[in-house]
C-alpha positions as CSV (number, residue, x, y, z in Angstrom):
1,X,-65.0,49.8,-57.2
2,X,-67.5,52.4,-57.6
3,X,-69.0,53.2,-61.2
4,X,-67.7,56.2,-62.4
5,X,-69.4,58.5,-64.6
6,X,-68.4,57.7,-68.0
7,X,-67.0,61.7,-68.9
8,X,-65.1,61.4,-65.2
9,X,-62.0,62.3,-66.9
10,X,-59.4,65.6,-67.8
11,X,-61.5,66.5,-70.3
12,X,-64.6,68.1,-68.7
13,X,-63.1,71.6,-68.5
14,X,-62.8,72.0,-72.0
15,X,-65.7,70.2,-73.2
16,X,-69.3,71.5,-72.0
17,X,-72.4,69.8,-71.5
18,X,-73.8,70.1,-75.0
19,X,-71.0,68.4,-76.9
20,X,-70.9,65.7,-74.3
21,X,-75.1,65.3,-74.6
22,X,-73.9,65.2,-79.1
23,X,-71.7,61.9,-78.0
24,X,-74.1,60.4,-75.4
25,X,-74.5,57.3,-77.9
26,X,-71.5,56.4,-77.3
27,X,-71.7,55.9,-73.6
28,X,-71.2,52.4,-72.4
29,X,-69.1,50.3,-70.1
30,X,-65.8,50.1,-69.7
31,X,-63.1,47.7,-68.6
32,X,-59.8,46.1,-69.3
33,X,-60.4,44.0,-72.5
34,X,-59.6,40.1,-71.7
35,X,-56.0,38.9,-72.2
36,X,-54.3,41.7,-72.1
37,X,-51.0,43.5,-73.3
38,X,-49.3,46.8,-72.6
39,X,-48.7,49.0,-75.4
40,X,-46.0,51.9,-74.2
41,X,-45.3,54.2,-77.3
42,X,-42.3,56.6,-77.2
43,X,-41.6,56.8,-73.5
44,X,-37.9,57.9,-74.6
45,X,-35.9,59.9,-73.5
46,X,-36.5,63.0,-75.9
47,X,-39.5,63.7,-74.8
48,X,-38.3,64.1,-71.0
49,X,-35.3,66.5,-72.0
50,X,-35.0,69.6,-70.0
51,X,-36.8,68.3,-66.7
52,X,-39.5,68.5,-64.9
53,X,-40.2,72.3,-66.4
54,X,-43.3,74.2,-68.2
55,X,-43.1,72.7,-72.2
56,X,-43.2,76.2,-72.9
57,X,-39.8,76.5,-71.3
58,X,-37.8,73.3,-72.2
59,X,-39.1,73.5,-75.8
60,X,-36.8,76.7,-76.2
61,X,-33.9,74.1,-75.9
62,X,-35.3,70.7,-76.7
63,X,-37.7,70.7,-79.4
64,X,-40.1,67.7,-78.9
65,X,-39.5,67.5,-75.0
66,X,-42.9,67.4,-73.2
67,X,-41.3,68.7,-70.1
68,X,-43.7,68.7,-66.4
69,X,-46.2,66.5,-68.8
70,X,-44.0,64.1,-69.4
71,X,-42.4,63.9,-66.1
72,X,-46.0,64.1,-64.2
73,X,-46.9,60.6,-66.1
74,X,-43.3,58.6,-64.8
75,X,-44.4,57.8,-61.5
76,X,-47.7,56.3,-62.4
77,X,-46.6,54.9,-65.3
78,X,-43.9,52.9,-63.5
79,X,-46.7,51.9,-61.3
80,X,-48.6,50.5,-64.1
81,X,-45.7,48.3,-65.0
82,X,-45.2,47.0,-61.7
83,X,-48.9,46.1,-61.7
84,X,-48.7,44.3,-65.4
85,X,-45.3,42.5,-64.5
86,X,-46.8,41.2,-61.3
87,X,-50.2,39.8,-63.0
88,X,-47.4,38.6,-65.9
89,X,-49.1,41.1,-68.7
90,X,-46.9,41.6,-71.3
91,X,-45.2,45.0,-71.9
92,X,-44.1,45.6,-75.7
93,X,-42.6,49.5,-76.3
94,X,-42.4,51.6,-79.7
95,X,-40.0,53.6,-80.9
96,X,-37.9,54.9,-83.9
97,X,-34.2,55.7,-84.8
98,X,-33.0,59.0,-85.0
99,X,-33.8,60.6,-88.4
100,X,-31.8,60.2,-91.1
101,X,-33.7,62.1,-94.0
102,X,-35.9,59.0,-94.6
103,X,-39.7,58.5,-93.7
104,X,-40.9,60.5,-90.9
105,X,-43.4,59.8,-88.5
106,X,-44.8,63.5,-89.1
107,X,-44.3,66.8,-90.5
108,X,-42.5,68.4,-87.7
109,X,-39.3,70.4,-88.9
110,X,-36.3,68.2,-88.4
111,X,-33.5,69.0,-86.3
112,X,-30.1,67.0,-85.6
113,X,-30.8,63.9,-83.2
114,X,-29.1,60.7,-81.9
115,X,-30.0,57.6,-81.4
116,X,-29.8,57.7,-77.6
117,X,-32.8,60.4,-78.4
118,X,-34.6,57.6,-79.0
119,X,-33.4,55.3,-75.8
120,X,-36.3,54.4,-73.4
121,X,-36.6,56.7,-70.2
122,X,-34.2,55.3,-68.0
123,X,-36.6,55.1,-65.2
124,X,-39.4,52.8,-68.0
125,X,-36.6,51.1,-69.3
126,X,-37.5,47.3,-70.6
127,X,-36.6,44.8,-68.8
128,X,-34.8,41.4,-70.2
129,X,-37.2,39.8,-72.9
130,X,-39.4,42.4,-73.3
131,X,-39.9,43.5,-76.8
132,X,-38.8,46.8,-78.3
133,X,-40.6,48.0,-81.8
134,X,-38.5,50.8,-84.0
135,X,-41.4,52.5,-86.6
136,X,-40.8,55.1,-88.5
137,X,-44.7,56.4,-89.0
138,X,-47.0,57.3,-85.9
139,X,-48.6,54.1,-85.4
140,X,-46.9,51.2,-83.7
141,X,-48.4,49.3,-86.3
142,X,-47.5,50.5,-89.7
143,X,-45.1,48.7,-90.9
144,X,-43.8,47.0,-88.5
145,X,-44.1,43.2,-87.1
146,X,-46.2,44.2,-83.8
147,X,-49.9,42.3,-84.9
148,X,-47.7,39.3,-85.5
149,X,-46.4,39.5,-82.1
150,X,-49.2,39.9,-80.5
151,X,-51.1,37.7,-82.3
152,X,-48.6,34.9,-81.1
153,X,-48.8,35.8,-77.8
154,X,-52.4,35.5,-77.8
155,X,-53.0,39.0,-77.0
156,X,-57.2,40.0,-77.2
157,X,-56.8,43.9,-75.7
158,X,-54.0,46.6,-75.7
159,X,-53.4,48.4,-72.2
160,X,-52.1,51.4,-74.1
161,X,-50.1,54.7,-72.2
162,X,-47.3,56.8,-73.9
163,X,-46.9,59.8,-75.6
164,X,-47.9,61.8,-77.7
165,X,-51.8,61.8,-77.3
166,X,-52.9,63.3,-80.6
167,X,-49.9,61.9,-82.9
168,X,-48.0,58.6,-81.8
169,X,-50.7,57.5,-79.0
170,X,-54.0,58.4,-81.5
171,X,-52.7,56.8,-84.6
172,X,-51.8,53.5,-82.9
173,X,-55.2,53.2,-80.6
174,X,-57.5,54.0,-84.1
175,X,-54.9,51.5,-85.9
176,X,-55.5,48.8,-82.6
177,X,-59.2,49.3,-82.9
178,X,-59.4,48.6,-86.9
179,X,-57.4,45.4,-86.3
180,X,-60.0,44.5,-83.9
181,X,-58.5,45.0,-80.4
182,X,-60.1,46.2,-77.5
183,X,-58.0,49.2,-76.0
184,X,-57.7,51.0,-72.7
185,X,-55.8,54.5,-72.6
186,X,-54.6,55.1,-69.3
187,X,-55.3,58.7,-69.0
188,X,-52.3,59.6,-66.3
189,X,-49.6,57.2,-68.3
190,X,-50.6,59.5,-71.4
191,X,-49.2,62.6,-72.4
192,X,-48.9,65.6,-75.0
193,X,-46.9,68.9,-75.3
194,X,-50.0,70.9,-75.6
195,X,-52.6,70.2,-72.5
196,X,-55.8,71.3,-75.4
197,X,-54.4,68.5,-77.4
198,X,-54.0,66.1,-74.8
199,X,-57.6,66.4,-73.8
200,X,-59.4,66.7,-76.8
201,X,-57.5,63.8,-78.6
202,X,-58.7,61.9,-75.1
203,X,-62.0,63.0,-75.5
204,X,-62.7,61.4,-78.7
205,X,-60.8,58.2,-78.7
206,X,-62.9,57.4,-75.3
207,X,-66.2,58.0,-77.5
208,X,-64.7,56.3,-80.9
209,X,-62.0,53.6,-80.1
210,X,-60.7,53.0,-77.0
211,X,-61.8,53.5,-73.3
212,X,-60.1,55.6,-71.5
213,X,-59.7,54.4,-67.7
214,X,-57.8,56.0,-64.3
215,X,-54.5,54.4,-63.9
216,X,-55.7,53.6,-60.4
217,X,-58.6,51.1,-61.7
218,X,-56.7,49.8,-64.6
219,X,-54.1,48.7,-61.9
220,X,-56.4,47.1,-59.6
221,X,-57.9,45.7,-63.0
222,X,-54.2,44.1,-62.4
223,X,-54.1,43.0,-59.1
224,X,-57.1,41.2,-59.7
225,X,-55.6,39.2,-62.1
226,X,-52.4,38.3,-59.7
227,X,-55.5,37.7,-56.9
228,X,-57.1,35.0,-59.6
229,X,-53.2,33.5,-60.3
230,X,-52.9,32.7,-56.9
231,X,-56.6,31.3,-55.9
232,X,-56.6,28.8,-59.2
């Protein structure tokens, strides 16, 4: 696999040559940390309300959808499943119950839900024994039981994809990275309402806490692994 030049992401239209010189300290390899697990925050099926549309349109009916953003992750995010099923990496979701004038995850004006809101995307659905975490913050973490379960499973890394980029996916990664995790963002498995958001959010967890890695080499990260399984 060829080296890839370590701003090679969705980024580089928004962020010039001069801020990306500022970070150059941060510049290093990256990879797929060792024994890892998939992290898949808030793939339901809110966020995908109104189709495959401009979030500028399907907001008008669903606040909180991330429309075409949403929907342009699905396929390569089901691919990324395949790959971590098939290498036997374990896949561990987040995601909440509908609100019910409790804690909030952030300060967004709240609207009537229901809890199939906050059902899995049919097409990411878990399979049987894979674990589902409900949180009522951003972070996977905060108060909930996931570090316990990974830290039974042995886990080492997070393979982390979901949405949204600068809220849910942001406040888990930093969380992750305090707790002493390596993380990988798969940048097409990731998503936002707002594109700016999106990128700038990946920008800075690349430099700061996480490496963020093409689906594409993230999954042959994968089938490496299911390569080693078989040759051992």
């Amino acid at each position: 696999m060829a080296k890839r030049d370590f701003n090679d992401h969705c980024w580089k239209d928004i962020v010039d040559k001069e801020i990306q010189d500022i970070y150059a300290s941060y510049h290093r390899e990256v990879f797929v940390g060792k024994k890892p697990v998939v992290l898949a925050i808030d793939l339901y099926k809110k966020a995908y309300f109104g189709g495959n549309r401009p979030v500028t349109e399907v907001n008008k009916l669903f606040d909180g959808s991330c429309g075409e953003n949403a929907w342009k992750a699905l396929p390569h995010t089901q691919t990324l499943f395949a790959a971590a099923r098939a290498a036997g990496v374990p896949i561990i979701y987040s995601t909440r119950h509908a609100e019910t004038g409790g804690v909030h995850s952030t300060n967004r004006k709240k609207l009537p839900e229901t809890e199939d809101d906050y059902a899995i995307q049919t097409e990411l659905a878990p399979q049987p024994g894979e674990l589902v975490i409900y949180k009522e913050r951003a972070s996977a973490f905060f108060g909930t039981p996931l570090v316990t379960h990974l830290r039974k499973l042995g886990a080492e890394s997070l393979i982390i994809c979901g949405e949204s980029t600068s809220g849910c996916v942001r406040a888990s990664t930093v969380d992750a990275y305090s707790l002493g995790f390596h993380n990988t963002v798969v940048e097409e498995c990731t998503y936002d309402r707002s594109m700016l958001s999106h990128k700038v959010n990946l920008f800075d967890l690349h430099h700061k806490y996480a490496d963020v890695m093409h689906v594409e080499d993230v999954v042959g990260h994968l089938h490496g692994l299911v390569k080693h399984k078989k040759s051992a």
